[in-house]
N, C-alpha and C positions, 0 to 999 in steps of 0.2 A: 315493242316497248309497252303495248298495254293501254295506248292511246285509241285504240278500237275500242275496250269497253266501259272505259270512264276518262271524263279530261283531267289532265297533270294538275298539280298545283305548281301555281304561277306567282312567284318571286311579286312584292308588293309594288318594287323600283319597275317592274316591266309593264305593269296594270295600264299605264299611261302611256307609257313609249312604244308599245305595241299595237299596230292597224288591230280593230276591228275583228275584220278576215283572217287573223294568222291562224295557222292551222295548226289541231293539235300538238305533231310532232316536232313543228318549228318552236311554240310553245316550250317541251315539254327540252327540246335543243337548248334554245337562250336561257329558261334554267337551270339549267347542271353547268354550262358557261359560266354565268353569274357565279353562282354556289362555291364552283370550284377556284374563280379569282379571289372570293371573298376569305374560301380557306388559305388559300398560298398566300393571304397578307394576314391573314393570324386571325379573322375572324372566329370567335368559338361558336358554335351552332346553341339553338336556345333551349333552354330547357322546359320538354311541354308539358305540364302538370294533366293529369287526368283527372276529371269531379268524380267524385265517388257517385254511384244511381241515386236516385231519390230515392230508392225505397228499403235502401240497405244505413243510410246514412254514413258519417264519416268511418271509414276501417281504420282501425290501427294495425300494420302489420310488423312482426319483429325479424331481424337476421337468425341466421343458424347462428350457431357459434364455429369461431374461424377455423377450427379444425376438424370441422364437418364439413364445411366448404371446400376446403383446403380437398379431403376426401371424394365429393364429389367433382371437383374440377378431375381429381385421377381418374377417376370412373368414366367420366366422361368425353376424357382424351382417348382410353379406349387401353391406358398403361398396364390393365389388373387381367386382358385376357381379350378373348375374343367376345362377342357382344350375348353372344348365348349364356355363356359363363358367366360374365360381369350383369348377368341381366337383375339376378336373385341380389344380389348388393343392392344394386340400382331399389329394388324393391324393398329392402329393407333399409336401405337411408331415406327413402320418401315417407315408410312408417314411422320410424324414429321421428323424422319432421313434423310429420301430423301432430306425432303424438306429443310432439312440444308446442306448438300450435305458432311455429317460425312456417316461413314462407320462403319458394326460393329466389335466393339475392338475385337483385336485379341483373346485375353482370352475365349471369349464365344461364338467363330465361330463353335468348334464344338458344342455346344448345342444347336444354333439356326438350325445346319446341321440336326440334329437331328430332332426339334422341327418339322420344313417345311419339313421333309422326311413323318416325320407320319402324316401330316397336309398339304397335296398339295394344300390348299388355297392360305397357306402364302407362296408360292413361287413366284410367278409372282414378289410381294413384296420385297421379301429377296434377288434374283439375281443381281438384281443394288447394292445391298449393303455390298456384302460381298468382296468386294477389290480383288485386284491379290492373294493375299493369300488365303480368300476363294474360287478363284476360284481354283487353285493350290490346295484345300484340296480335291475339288469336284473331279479331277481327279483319284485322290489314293484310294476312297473308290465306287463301284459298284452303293451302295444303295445313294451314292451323287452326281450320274452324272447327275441328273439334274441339278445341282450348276456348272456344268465344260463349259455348252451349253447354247450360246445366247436365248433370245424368240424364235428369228425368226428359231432358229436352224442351225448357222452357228458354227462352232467350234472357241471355246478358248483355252486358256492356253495352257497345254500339250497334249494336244487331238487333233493330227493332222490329224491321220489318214484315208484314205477313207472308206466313209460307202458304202461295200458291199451290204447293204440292202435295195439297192435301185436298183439294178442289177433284173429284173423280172423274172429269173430262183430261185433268193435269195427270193425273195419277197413274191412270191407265195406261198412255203412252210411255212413264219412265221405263227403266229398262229393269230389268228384272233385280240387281241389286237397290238400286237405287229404291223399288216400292218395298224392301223387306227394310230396309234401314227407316222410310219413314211411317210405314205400319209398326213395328218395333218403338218405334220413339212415340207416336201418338199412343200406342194403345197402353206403353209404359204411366201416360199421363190421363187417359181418359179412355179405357177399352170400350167404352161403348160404343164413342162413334169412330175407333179403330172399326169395331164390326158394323157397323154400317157402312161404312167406306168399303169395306170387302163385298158386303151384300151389292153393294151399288155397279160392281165392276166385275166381279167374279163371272160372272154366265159369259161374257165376252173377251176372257182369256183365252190362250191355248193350255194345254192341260200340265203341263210342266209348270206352268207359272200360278194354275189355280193350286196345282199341289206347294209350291213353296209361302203363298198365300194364307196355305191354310195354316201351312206348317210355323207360320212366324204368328198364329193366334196363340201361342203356346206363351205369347210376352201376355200377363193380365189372365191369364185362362178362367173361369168363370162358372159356376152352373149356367149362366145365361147366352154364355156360348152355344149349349147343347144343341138347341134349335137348325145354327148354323153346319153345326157336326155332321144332327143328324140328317141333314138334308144331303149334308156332302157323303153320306153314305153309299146313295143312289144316283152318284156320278158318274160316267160313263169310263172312266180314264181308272184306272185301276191306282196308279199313284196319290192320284189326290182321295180317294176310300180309304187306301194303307195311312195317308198322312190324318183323315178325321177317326180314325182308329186309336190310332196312336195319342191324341190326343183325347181322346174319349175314356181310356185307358186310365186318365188321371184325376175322370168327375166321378166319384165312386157314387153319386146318388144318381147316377142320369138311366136313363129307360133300360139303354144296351147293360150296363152293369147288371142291373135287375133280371135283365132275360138271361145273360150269361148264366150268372147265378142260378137264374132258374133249371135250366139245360143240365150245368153241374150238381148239382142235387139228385138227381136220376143218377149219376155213375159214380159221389160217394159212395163209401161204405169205413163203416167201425164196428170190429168184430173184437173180443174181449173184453174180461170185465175188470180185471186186474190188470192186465198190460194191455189195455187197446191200440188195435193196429191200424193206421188207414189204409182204404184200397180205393185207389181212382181209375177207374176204364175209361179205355178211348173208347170216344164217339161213334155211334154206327154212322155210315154215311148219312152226309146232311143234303138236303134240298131244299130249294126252293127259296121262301123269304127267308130263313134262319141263314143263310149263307152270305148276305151283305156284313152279317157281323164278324165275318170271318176273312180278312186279307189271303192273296197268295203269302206263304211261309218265304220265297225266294228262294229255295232249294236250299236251306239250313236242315231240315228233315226229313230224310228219305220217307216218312211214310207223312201220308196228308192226313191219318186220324192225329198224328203227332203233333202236325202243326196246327189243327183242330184245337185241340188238348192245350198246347200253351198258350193259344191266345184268347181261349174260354176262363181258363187262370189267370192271364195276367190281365181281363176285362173286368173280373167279378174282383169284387170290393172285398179287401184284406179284411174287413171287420165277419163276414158273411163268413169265412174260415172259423174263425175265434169261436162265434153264434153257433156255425152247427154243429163244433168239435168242443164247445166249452170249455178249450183253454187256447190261454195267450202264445205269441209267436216261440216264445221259448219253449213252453213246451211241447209246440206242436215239433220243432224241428232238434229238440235236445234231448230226446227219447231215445228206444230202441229203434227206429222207425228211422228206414234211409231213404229219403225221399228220391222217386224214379227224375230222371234228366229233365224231360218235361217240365214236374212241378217246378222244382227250381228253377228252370227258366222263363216260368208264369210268376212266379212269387217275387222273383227278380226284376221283372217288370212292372211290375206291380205297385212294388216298393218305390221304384224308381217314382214313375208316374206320380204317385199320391202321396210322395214325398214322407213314407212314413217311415220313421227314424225304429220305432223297437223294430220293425221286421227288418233292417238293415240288416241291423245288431244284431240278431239274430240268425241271418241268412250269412252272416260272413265267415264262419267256422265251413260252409259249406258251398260257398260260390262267392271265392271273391273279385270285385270289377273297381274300375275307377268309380264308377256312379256309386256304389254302394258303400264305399270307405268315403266318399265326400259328403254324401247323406249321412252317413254314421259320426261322421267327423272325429274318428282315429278308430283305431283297430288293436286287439289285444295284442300285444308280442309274441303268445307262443303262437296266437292266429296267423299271425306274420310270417313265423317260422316255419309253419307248419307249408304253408302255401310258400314258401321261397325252396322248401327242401322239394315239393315236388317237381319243382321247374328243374334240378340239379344240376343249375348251373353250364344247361344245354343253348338257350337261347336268351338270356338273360332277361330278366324284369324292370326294364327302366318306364314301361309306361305304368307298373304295378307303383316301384318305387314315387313317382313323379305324381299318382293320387296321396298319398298318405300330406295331410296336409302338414308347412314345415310352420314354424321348425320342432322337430320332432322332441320327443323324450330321451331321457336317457337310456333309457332300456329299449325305446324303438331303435336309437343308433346303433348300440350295442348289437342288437339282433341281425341291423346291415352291415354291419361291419366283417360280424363271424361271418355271415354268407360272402360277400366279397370276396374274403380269404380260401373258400372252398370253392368259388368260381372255376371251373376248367378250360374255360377261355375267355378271361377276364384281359387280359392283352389286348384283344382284338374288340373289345365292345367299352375296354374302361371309358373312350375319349366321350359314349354316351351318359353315361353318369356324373360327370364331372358336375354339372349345374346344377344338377339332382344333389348330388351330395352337398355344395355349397350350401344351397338354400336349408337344406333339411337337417344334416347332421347337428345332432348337440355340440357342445365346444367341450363336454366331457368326454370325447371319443377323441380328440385331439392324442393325448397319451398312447391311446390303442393307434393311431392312426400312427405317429411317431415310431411307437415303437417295431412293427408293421414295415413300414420304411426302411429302418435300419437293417432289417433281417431279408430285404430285397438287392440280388447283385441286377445294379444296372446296367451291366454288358448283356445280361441272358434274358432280363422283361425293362427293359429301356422305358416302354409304351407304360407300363404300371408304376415304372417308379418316377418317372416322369408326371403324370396325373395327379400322384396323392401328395410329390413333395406342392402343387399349385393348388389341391385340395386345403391338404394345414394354412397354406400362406392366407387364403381368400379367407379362409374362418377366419382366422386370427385379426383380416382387414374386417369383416362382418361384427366381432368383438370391438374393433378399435372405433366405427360409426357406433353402436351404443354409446361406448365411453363419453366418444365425441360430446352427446348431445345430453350425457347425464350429466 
């Protein structure tokens, strides 16, 4: 019952009529006794107002309007599909919400508590919107305290208390999820003394947990990290080096960048005067101290000068490129000039890391990834086309489709749509797409999708005609939450 780790509350009529000595459970017995004779004679239970914090003052919050509600009670009953499918709805009636700046009705705070509990998608989403009352719900129940805590991780509502678990005698002993979750949330808020909490604890992990340690400085990451990095260079455990690599990868001014750079400079070269070519050699073998800047490849490259070679590109700083070939990412990869495997998968890195948006752009004509269509934030259409016709429709593209962020263009749908149609075993993989397509298709592809439809006999692809007729329906539900809320 729960009387192990805090005592019940106890009915006001019992305060008196009860010894002293009673014990929690007896307690926590003669109120629910109480409670429940008081409802069988028609008592109404009270209604407990919440003070808004002092430091926010009074909130006004407003309803949806009723036929956004009305939408999400379907949603939430589970009527519009299975919960994968109905996820992309879910997430686009909580924008819609925001975006009117309604909050959700009280009525169905616990079911969305619920929903975003088994569904950590939708949280990020549903914290703005569940008012001082959901926040106030999130406090009372364990499996809701992600509902009770800002993003950044600073406490609300009733939840005042200090977190012990950031004390590094505390810390150390948490279990390996538990220290990335509050290294993640402190260094969201204060990455400094995130990194000193690591420093303070780090030498007395096992090497798995110093590698995931390092790998969660990636929240806040810093020039002032570098220190730490590069100390974890010279770690004994090979995972935790691969994981300060990896993050080093993304301080384009830090030491290792400069010496990579360095290293690469000796096996450029740019020959012509009118059409300049570049020419990059792999590495002669390396020894000695140059070789901490270099991780095992993990057997992605049959030869080690290969894994050499990408990871001396995707250390050295994208601008160091630009500098010593005197043009930008465009032109270095929209030339005659077909860049070997390697680079591109140094450049690609690269970009990633250092988050730079032209080499995305750039790089996507020629390698494209989820990371670098969500850096780029969209992708041309014939680029789309081009990289969809090479897959031909042997193994399908739902993790390619599922970066593209939704909801798409007209002309991006358009592009998914033709390929669909050309799928050769689009039967067997449609029921992957289905939430993909939800979320993303335009509502101008509706027409093509219809018409599509009609020209499929459902005795011969059952599985395909079955999908797109709950495709149209879910748009059409995704159109009618707009409406709803305009």
């Amino acid at each position: 019952m729960g009387t192990e780790r805090r005592p019940p509350p106890a009915w006001a009529e019992l305060t008196a009529a009860l010894p002293s000595d009673t014990s929690p459970e007896r307690v926590a017995l003669f109120s629910a006794a109480l409670s429940g004779a008081q409802r069988r004679a028609g008592v109404r239970a009270l209604n407990v107002e919440v003070p808004p914090s002092a430091d926010q003052g009074p909130e006004v919050e407003s309803n949806p309007p009723h036929a956004a509600v009305q939408l999400l009670e379907l949603l939430l009953a589970g009527n519009l599909g299975k919960p994968a499918v109905a996820q992309p709805l879910l997430q686009h009636w909580f924008l819609q919400c925001a975006h009117s700046g309604a909050v959700v009705p009280h009525e169905l705070l616990v079911k969305v508590l619920d929903q975003a509990t088994d569904q950590p998608e939708l949280q990020p989403q549903v914290t703005s919107l569940l008012g001082q009352r959901g926040v106030w719900l999130g406090s009372q129940r364990e499996r809701w305290a992600w509902a009770a805590e800002r993003v950044d991780g600073t406490d609300v509502g009733l939840i005042t208390a200090p977190r012990g678990d950031e004390e590094p005698e505390t810390f150390a002993v948490l279990s390996a999820d538990e220290r990335d979750g509050v290294l993640r949330r402190l260094r969201a808020a204060d990455p400094a003394a995130g990194r000193r909490l690591v420093l303070a604890v780090l030498s007395g992990l096992d090497a798995a947990s110093r590698a995931r340690l390092v790998r969660a400085l990636a929240v806040g990451l810093g020039p002032d990290d570098e220190d730490l990095l590069e100390a974890a260079l010279d770690d004994r455990s090979k995972s935790v080096r691969n994981a300060a690599i990896a993050l080093l990868d993304g301080l384009a001014g830090s030491a290792r960048a400069a010496r990579l750079a360095g290293q690469l400079d000796g096996l450029t070269s740019q020959t012509g005067r009118l059409r300049p070519t570049l020419t990059v050699s792999f590495p002669a073998p390396i020894e000695g101290e140059q070789l901490r800047d270099l991780p095992s490849d993990g057997g992605r490259h049959s030869r080690i000068e290969a894994a050499w070679l990408v990871t001396m590109v995707a250390g050295a700083p994208l601008a160091w490129w630009e500098q010593r070939l005197a043009q930008g990412p465009e032109q270095i990869l929209g030339g005659r000039f077909e860049p070997p495997a390697e680079l591109l998968d140094g450049w690609t890195r690269a970009a990633v890391a250092e988050g730079n948006v032209a080499w995305a752009r750039a790089l996507l004509p020629h390698r494209i990834s989820r990371d670098l269509i969500c850096l780029s934030g969209d992708v041309p259409p014939a680029v789309l086309a081009e990289h969809l016709r090479d897959d031909g429709g042997a193994t399908g593209r739902s993790d390619l489709l599922a970066a593209l962020p939704p909801p798409w263009t007209s002309a991006i749908s358009t592009v998914v749509v033709r390929w669909l149609r050309r799928h050769r075993h689009l039967g067997a993989v449609i029921g992957s797409y289905e939430s993909i397509l939800v979320a993303g298709l335009n509502v101008d592809a509706v027409p093509a999708l219809e018409s599509w439809l009609a020209r499929i006999d459902k005795t011969k692809e059952p599985s395909v005609h079955r999908s797109l007729r709950h495709v149209i329906h879910l748009i059409s539900t995704r159109t009618s939450i707009t409406e709803a809320f305009s």
